[in-house]
C-alpha positions as CSV (number, residue, x, y, z in Angstrom):
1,X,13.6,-18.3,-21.7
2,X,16.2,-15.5,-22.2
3,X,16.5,-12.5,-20.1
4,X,15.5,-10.0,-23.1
5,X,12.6,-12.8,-23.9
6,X,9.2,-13.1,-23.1
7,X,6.1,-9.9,-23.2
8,X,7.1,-6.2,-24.7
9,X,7.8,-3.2,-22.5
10,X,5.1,-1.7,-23.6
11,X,2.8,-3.9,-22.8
12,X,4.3,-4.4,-19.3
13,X,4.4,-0.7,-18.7
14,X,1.0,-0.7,-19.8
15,X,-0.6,-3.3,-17.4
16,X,1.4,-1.1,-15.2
17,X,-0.3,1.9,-15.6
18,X,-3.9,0.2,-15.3
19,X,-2.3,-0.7,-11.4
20,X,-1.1,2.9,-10.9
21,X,-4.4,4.3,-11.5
22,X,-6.7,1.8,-9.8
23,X,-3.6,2.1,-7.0
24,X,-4.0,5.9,-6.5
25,X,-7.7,5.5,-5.2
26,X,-5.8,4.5,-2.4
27,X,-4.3,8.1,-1.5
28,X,-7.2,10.1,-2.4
29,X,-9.4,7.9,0.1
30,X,-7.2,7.6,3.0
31,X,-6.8,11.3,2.9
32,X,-10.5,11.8,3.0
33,X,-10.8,9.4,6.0
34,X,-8.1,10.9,7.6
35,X,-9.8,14.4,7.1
36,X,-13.1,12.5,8.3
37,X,-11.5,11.8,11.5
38,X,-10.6,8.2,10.8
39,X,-7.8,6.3,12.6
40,X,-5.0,5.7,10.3
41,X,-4.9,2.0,12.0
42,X,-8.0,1.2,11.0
43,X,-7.6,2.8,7.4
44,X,-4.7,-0.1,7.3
45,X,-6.4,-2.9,9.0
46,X,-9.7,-3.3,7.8
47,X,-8.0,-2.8,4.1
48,X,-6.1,-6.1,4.6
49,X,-9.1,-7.8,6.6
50,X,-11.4,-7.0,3.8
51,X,-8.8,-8.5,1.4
52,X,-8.2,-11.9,2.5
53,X,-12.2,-12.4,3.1
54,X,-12.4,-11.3,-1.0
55,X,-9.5,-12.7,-2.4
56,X,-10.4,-15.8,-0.2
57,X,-14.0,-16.2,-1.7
58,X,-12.9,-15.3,-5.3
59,X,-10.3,-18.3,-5.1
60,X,-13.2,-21.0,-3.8
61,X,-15.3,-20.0,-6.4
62,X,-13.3,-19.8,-9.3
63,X,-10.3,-22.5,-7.8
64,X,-12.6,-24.6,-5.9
65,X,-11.8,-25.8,-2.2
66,X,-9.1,-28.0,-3.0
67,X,-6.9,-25.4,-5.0
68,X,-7.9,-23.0,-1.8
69,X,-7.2,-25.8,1.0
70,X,-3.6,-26.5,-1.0
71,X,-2.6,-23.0,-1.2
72,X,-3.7,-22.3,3.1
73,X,-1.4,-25.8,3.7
74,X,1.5,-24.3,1.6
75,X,1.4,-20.6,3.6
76,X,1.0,-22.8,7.1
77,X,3.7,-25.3,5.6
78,X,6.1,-21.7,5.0
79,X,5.2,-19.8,7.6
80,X,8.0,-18.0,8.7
81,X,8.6,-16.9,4.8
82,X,5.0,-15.5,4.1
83,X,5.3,-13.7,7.6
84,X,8.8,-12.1,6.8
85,X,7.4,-11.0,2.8
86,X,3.7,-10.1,3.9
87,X,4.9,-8.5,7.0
88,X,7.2,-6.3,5.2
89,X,5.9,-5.8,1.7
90,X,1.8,-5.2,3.1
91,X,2.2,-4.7,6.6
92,X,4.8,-2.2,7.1
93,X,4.4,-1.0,3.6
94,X,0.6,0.5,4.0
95,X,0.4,1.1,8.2
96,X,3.5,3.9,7.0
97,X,1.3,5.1,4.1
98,X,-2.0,5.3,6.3
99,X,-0.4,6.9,9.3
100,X,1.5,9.9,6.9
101,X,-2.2,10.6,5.1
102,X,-2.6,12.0,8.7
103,X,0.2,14.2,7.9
104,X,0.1,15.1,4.3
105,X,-2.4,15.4,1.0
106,X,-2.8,12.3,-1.3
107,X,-0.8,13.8,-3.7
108,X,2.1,14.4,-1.4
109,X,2.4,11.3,0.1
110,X,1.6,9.4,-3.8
111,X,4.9,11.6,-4.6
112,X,6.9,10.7,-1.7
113,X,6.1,7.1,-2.3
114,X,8.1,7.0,-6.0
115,X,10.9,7.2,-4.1
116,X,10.3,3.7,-3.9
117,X,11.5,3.5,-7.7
118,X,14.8,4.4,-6.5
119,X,14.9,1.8,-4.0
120,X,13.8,-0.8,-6.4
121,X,17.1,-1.3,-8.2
122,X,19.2,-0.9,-4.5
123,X,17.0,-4.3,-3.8
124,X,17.4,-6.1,-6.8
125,X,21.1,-5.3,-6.5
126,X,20.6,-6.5,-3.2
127,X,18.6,-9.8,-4.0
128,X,21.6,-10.4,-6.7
129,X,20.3,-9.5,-9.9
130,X,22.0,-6.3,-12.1
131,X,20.4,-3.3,-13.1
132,X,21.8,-2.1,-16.5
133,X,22.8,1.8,-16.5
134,X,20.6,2.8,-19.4
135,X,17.7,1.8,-16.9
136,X,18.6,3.6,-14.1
137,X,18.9,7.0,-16.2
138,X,15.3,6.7,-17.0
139,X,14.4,5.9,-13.5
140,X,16.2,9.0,-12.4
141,X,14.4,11.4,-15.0
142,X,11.4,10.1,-12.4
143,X,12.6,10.8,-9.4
144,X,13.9,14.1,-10.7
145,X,10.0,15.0,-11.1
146,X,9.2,13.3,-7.6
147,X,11.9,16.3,-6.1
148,X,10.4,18.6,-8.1
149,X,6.8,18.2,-7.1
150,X,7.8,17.7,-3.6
151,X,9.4,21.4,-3.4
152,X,6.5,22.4,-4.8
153,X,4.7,21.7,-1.6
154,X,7.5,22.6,0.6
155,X,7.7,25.9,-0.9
156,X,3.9,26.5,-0.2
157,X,4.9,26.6,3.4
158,X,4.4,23.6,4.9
159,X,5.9,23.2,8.3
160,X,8.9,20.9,8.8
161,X,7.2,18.4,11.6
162,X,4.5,18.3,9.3
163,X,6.4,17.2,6.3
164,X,9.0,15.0,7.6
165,X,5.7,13.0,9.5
166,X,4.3,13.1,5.8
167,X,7.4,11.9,4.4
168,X,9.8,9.5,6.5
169,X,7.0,7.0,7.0
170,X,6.4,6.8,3.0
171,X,10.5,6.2,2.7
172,X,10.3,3.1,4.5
173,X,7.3,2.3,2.7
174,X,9.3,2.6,-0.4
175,X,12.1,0.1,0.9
176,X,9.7,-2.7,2.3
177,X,7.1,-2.5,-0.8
178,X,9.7,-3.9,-3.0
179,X,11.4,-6.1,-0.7
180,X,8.6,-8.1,0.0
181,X,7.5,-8.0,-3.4
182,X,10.9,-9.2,-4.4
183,X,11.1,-12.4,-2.0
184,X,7.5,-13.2,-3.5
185,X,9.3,-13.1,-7.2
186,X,11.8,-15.5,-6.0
187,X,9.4,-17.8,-4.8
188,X,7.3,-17.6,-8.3
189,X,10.7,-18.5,-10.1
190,X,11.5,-21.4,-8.2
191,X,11.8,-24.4,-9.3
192,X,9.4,-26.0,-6.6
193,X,5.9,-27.5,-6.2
194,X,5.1,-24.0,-4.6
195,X,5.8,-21.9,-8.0
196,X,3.1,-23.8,-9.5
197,X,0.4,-21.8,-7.2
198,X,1.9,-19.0,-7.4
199,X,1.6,-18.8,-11.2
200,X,-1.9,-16.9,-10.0
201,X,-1.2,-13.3,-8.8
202,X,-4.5,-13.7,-6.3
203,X,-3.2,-16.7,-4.9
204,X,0.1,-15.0,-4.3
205,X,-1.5,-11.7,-3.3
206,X,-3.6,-13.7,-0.7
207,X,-0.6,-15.5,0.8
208,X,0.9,-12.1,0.9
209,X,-2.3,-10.2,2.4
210,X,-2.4,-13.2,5.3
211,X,1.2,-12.6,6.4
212,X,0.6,-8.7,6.8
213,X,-2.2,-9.5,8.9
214,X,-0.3,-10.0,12.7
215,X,1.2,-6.9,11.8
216,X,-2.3,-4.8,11.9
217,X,-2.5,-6.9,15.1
218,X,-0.1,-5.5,16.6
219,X,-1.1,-2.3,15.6
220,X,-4.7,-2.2,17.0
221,X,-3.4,-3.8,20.5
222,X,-0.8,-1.1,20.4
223,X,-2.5,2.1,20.0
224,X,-5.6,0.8,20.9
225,X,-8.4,3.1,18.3
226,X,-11.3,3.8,18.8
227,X,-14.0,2.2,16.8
228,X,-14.2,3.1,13.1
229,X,-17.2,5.0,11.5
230,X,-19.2,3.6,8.9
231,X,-17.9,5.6,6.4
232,X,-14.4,4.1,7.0
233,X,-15.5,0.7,7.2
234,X,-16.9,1.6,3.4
235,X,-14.0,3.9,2.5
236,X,-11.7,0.8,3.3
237,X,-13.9,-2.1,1.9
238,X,-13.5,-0.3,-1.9
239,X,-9.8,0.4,-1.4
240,X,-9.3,-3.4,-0.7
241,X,-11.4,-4.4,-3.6
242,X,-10.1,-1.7,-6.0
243,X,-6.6,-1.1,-5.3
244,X,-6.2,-4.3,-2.9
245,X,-7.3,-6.7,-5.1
246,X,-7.4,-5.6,-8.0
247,X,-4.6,-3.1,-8.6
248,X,-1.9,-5.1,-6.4
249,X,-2.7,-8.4,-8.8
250,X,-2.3,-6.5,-11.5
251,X,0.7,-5.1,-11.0
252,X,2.0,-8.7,-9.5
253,X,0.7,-9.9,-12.4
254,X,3.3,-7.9,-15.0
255,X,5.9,-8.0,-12.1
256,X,6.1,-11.5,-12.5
257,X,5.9,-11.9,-16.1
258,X,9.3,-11.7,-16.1
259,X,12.2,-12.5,-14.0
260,X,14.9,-9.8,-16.1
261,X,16.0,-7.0,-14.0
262,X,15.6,-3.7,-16.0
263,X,11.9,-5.3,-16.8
264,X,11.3,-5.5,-13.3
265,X,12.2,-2.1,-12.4
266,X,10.3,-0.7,-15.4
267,X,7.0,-2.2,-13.8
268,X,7.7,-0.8,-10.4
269,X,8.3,2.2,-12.3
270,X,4.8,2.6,-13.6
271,X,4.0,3.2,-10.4
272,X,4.9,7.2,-10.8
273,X,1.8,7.5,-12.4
274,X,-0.2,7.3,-9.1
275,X,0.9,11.2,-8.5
276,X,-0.8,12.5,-11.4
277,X,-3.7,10.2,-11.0
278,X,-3.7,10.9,-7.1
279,X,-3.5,14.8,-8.0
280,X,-6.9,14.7,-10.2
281,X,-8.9,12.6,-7.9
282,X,-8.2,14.9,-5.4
283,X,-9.2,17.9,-7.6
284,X,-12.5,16.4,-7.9
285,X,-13.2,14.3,-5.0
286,X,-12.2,16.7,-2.4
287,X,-11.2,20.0,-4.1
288,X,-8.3,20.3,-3.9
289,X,-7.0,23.7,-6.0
290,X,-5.1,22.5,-9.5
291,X,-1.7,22.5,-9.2
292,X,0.9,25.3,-10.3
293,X,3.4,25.1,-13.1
294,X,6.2,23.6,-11.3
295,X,3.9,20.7,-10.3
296,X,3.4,20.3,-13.7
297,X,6.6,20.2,-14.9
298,X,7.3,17.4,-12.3
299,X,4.5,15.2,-14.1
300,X,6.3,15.8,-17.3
301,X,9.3,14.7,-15.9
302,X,7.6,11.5,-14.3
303,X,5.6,10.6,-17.7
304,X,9.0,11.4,-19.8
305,X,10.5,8.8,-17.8
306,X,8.0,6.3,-17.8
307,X,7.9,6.9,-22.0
308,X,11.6,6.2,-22.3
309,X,11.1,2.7,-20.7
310,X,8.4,1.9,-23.1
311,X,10.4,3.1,-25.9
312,X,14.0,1.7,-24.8
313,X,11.6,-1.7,-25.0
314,X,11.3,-1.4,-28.5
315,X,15.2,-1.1,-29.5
């Protein structure tokens, strides 16, 4: 298969989109736990605990044991690997997006986290693979409505401490996401006896999911929380079904249609669309006021960019 072959922009920008918004549920609920009281740890832990048990089951039932028992012997067989891309692209990627919902709205920190589509191509680049310019204008029409609804919050007078604790954790969220995503899409493109069960995004998701968990170890011995509530042992136990299990698949799922740079980027890209989603549920779910006309523009921004990927698909 050629680089430019295989499924349409628009339909990977699409399947995208479906991710985004089943991926935003994730802001608007941590911020209400975190406005509950909830520890951030626990908003990140029990996510990842409730994942494996449900990606787990679904993969007996639908797999059978076997498939199950061969895909636990291939993450013991690679340990160190699912470790280093579950560690990095779950662990490190959603304990810094739990602990600034402590700091900042859902919206604000579903903003700050697009900055992960400007890291996206630095990683490719990274990884080897090219990035065609054309791409990267469209990617920056994005982040240019990320800045935009960023100031917007800044300029409502936010403290400093407050937004940097909002916003430095989500930057390294945006760098690890991708990364570890990244090392999962070389394994799905290799020519091994390993690529074979990872042609299922909830295998690979699973494999990911049990490499993050040490991390949220760690995290629990370290700052030792106290126990969760049972409205954050619910709170977290739809997030890991929703935006856990199904969002991340699907969104795995179009990542790894393809193994072509610019398509890459244009899924990760899709991703913008959890601001705008993020900012309605808020709205309704915890009433938050609507958002002034800069906001606005921001979104137009963000959407014109995502547009221009589906289009530039078509040429």
């Amino acid at each position: 298969m050629s680089a430019t072959s295989g499924p349409t922009m628009p339909r990977l920008v699409g399947i995208g989109l479906l991710a985004a918004a089943l991926f935003s549920i994730t802001f608007v609920l941590n911020r209400a736990m975190s406005l509950g009281g909830g520890h951030w740890v626990w908003s990140a832990s029990l996510r990842y605990v409730d994942m494996a048990v449900l990606l787990a089951l679904w993969l007996l039932l639908r797999r059978g044991p076997a498939y199950l028992g061969a895909l636990l012997r291939l993450f013991r067989a690679r340990l160190g690997f699912w470790l280093l891309a579950g560690g990095i692209g779950f662990g490190v990627f959603y304990a810094c997006c739990c602990f600034a919902a402590d700091h900042a709205p859902g919206w604000i920190v579903a903003a700050t986290w697009q900055l992960t589509i400007l890291a996206t191509p630095f990683v490719l680049r990274a990884f080897g693979a090219r990035v065609p310019l054309h791409g990267l204008l469209f990617l920056g029409l994005i982040f240019l409505g990320v800045v935009i609804l960023n100031l917007q919050r800044v300029s409502t007078g936010v403290g400093l401490a407050q937004v940097l604790a909002g916003v430095v954790p989500v930057m390294v969220a945006a760098i690890a996401y991708p990364v570890g995503n990244q090392l999962l899409n070389r394994a799905r493109h290799a020519r091994d006896s390993a690529a074979v069960l990872l042609c299922d995004p909830v295998a690979s998701v699973l494999l990911l999911t049990l490499g993050a968990l040490p991390v949220f170890m760690v995290l629990i011995v370290a700052f030792r929380p106290p126990p969760p509530g049972m409205g954050q042992v619910g709170a977290t136990a739809v997030i890991a079904l929703v935006a856990g299990c199904l969002a991340t698949t699907l969104f795995l799922y179009a990542r790894n249609l393809s193994n072509d740079a610019l398509r890459i980027a244009a899924v990760d890209a899709t991703q913008a669309a959890e601001v705008g989603f993020a900012l309605v549920g808020e709205m309704f779910m915890l009433g938050m006021p609507p958002p002034d006309l800069l906001a606005w523009a921001g979104l137009l921004a963000v959407m014109g960019g995502l547009i221009g990927f589906t289009l530039q698909g078509r040429s």
